[in-house]
C-alpha positions in Angstrom: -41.1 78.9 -57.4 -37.4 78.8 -57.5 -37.2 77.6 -54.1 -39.7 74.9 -54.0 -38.6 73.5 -57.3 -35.0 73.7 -55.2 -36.5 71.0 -52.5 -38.0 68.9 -55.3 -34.7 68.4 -57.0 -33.3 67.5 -53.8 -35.9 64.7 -52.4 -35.6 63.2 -56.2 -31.7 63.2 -55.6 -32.2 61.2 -51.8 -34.3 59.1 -52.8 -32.3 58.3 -56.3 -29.5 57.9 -54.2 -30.2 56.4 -50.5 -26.6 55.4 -49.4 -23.5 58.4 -49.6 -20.5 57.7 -51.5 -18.5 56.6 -48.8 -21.0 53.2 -48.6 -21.1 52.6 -51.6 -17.2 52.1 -52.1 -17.4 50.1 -49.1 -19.8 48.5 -50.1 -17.9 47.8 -53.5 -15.0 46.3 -51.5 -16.9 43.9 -50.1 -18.1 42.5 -53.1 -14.6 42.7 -54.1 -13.3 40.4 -51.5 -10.6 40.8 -48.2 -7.4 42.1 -48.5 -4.3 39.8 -49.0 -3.1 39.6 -45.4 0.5 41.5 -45.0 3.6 39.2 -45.1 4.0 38.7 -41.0 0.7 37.0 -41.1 0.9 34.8 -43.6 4.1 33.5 -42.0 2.5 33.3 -38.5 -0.2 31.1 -39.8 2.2 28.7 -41.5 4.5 28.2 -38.2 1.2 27.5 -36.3 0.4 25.4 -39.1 4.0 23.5 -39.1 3.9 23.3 -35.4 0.6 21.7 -35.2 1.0 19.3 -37.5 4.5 18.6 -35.8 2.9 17.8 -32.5 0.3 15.7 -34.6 2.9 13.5 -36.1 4.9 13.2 -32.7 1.4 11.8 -30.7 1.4 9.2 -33.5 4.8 8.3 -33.0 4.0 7.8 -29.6 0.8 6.1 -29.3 2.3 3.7 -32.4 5.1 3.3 -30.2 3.0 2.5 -26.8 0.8 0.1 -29.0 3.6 -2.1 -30.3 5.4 -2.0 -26.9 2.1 -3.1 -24.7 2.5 -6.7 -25.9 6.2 -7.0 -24.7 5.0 -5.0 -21.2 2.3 -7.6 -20.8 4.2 -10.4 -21.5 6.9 -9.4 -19.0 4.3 -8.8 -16.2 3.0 -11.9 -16.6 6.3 -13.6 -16.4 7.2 -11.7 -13.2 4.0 -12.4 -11.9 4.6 -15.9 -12.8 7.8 -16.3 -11.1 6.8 -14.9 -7.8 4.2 -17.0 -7.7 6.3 -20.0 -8.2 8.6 -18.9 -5.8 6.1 -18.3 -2.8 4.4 -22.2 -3.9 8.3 -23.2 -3.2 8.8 -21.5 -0.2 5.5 -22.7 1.6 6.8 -26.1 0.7 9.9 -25.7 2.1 8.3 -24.3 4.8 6.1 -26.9 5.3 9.2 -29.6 4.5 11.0 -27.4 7.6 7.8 -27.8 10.2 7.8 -31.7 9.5 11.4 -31.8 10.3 11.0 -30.1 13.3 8.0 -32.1 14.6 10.2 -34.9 13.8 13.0 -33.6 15.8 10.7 -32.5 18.7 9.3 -36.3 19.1 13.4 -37.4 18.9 14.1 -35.2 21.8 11.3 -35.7 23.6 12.1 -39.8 23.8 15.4 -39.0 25.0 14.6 -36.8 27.6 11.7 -39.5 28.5 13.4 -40.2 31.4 13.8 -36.9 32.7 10.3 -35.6 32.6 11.1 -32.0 34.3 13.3 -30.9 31.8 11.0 -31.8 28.6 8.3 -30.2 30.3 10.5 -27.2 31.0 11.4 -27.0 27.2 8.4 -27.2 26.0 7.3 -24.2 28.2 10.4 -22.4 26.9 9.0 -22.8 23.4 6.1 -22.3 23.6 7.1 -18.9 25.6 9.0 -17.7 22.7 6.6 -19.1 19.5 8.8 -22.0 18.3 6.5 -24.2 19.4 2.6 -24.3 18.5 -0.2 -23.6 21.8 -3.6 -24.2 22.3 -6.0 -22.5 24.9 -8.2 -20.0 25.0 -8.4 -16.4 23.8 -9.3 -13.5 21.7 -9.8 -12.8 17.9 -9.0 -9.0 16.6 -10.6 -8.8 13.2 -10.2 -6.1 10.8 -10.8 -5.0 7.4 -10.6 -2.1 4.7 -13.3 0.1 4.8 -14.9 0.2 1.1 -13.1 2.7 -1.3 -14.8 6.0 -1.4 -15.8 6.7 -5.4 -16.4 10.3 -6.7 -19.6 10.7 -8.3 -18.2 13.3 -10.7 -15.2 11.6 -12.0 -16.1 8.1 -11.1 -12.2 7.4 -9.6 -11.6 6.0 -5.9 -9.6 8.5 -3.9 -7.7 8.1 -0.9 -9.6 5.1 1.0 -8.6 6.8 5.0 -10.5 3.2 6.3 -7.4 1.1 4.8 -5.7 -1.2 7.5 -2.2 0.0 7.4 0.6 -2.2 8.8 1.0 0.5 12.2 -2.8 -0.1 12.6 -1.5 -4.2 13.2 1.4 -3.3 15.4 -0.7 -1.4 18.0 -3.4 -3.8 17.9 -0.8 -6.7 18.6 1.2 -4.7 21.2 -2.2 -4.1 22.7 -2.8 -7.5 23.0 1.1 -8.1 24.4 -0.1 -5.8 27.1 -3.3 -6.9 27.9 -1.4 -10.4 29.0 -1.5 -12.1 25.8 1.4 -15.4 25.8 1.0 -15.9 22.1 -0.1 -13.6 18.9 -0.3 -14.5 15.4 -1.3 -12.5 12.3 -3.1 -14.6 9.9 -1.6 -17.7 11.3 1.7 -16.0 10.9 3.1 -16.7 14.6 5.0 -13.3 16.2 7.9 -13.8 18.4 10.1 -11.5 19.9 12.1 -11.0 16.5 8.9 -10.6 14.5 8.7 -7.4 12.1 5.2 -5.6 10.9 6.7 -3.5 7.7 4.7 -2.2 4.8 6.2 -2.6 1.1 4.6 -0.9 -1.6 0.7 -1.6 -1.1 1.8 -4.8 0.6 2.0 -5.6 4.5 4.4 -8.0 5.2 4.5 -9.8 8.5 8.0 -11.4 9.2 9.0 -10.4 5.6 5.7 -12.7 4.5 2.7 -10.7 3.0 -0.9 -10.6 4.7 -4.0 -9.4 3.0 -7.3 -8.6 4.1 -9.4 -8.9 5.9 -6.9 -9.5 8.6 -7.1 -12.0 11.7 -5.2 -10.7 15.5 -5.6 -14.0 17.5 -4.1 -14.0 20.7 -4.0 -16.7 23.6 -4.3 -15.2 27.2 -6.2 -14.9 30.4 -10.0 -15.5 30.5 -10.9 -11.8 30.8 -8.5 -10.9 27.3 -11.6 -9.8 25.7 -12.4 -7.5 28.0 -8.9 -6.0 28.9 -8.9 -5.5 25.0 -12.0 -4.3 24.5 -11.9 -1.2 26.9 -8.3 -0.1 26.1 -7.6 2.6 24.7 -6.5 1.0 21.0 -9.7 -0.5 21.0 -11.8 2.5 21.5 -9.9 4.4 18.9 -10.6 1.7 15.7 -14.1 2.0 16.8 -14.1 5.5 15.7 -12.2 4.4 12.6 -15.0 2.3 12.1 -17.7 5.4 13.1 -15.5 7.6 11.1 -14.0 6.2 8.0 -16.5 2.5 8.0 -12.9 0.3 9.1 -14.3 -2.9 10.1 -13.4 -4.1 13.4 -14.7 -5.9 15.8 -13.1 -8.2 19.1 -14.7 -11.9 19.8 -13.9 -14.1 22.4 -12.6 -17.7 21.2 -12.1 -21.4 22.9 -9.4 -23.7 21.7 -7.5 -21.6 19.7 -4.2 -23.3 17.8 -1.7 -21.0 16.8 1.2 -22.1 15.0 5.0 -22.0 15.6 7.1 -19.4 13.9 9.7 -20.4 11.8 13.3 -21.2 13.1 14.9 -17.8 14.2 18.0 -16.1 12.8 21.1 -17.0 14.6 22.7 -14.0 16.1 26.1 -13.1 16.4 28.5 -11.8 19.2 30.8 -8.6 18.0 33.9 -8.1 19.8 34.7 -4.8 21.0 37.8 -3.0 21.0 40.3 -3.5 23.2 40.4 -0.7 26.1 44.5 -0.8 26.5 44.6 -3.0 29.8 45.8 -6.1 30.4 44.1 -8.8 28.3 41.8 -11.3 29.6 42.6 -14.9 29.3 38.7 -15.8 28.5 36.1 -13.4 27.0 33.7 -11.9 29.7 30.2 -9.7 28.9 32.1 -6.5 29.6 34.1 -7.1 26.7 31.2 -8.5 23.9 28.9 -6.2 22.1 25.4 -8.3 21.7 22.8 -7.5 18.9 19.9 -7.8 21.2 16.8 -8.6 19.7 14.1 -6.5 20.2 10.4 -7.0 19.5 9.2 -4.0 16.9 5.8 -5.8 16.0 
C-alpha cells in the first residue's frame, strides 16, 4: 500500500508539473525580455551606424554635385562640337577655294605652254603620276564596312565588335592595290600620293590628317585585269574570312570611268645641311654633303 500510494503521489506531481525548474526560469526570462547587450556592442552598432549614414550623405553630395554639373558638361560639349564643326565647313571651303585656284592656274599654264605641246603633255602625266592632278579610266572599287556590333543577351551591352574596319585594314588593302598595278588610289575621294598617311585617332580613321567613316570606298585606276589581280591576292582572301568569320563586309567590283580627285598641294620639304667632315670646303653644295627628308609612302 505504501508503495503504490508512493507511485500515485508521483504521477500527480508530473503531471502537476510537466516542465523542470530549469524551463520554467527560462522560460521566465523570455517573457522578461533580452539582455542589455555589453558596452563593446553597443558601440559597434553606433560606428556602423555613423559610418553608414556617412557614406549616405557623401553619395548625395555626389550625385547633387553630378546633377548641377551635367548642364555645364552639356553645354561645353555642345560648344566643342559646334566649333569643330565649323571649323571642318571652313576648311572644305578653303579647300574647295584652293582646287579652283589650281584649276585656274592649270588652264594659265597650259596656254602658255600651248605652243609647246610635249611638255604640257609631259606635265600633265607627271601629275597625274603623283595625284596632283585628277584621272579618269577604268578600275576597281574595294568596299568595306563594320560588321554589326555583337550584343550580349544577358547584359544587353555591345562588346568588342572584332568585324570593325581599322585604319591597318585600309593600308593593306591600298598597298594591295599599289601592287597589283594600280596608278591612282583614293579613300573616300580622299586622293593618296606618295606622302599620304592612314593613322587612327581615338575611334576616328583619318586619312591625310582628314577623317573617313564608314562604310568605306578603295577605288583604284589600273590595268583591265585589276579586279582580278585583287581579287585572288592574298589580302583579298584574308577579308573574306573576316567577312566568314567576324560578318566584315567586303566585297571587290569592277568599275568604268572612274574620276578620282587630286590631292591637295603637298608639303614643301626641306634640305638639312650636314656637318662638315674637316676637309677642304666646297665652293657649291653637292648631294654628298645634303641630308634629304625623303618622303616615303606609309599608306
Amino acid at each position: 500500500m505504501t508503495a503504490g500510494r508512493g507511485y500515485t503521489d508521483f504521477l500527480t506531481e508530473l503531471f502537476r508539473n510537466p516542465l523542470d525548474a530549469g524551463y520554467a526560469e527560462a522560460a521566465r526570462r523570455r517573457a522578461a525580455g533580452p539582455p542589455p547587450p555589453p558596452r563593446q556592442v553597443r558601440a559597434g552598432r553606433a560606428a556602423r551606424a555613423f559610418v553608414f549614414a556617412l557614406i549616405g550623405f557623401l553619395l548625395t553630395v555626389a550625385w547633387q554635385y553630378a546633377v548641377a554639373a551635367q548642364p555645364g558638361t552639356s553645354k561645353a560639349r555642345a560648344g566643342l562640337v559646334a566649333d569643330v564643326k565649323a571649323r571642318r565647313a571652313e576648311a572644305d571651303d578653303l579647300q574647295r577655294q584652293a582646287d579652283r585656284l589650281r584649276d585656274d592656274v592649270v588652264k594659265r599654264r597650259d596656254a602658255a605652254l600651248a605652243e609647246n605641246g610635249d611638255e604640257a603633255r609631259r606635265l600633265r602625266d607627271l601629275e597625274a603620276a603623283t595625284g596632283l592632278a585628277s584621272v579618269r579610266g577604268d578600275g576597281v572599287v574595294v568596299g568595306l564596312a563594320d560588321a554589326p556590333p555583337q550584343v550580349d543577351p544577358v547584359t544587353g551591352k555591345a562588346g568588342t565588335n572584332l568585324g570593325a574596319v581599322l585604319d591597318r585594314d585600309l593600308q593593306d588593302i591600298a598597298n594591295e592595290l599599289w601592287r597589283d598595278g594600280a596608278e591612282a588610289v583614293a579613300i573616300n575621294e580622299q586622293r593618296l600620293t606618295s606622302t599620304s598617311t592612314i593613322r587612327a585617332a581615338g575611334g576616328a580613321i583619318l586619312v591625310d590628317f582628314r577623317p573617313v567613316t564608314g562604310p568605306y570606298q578603295v577605288a583604284a585606276i589600273g590595268p583591265g585585269d585589276l579586279d582580278k589581280r585583287f581579287g585572288g591576292s592574298a589580302t583579298a582572301k584574308r577579308f573574306h574570312r573576316y567577312t566568314d568569320l567576324y560578318g566584315m563586309r567586303f566585297e571587290v567590283t569592277k568599275k568604268g570611268g572612274l574620276t578620282l580627285p587630286a590631292a591637295p598641294e603637298p608639303q614643301l620639304r626641306y634640305a638639312r645641311p650636314s656637318e662638315p667632315s674637316g676637309g677642304p670646303a666646297s665652293r657649291g653644295p653637292s648631294f654628298s654633303r645634303w641630308s634629304f627628308q625623303p618622303a616615303m609612302r606609309t599608306a
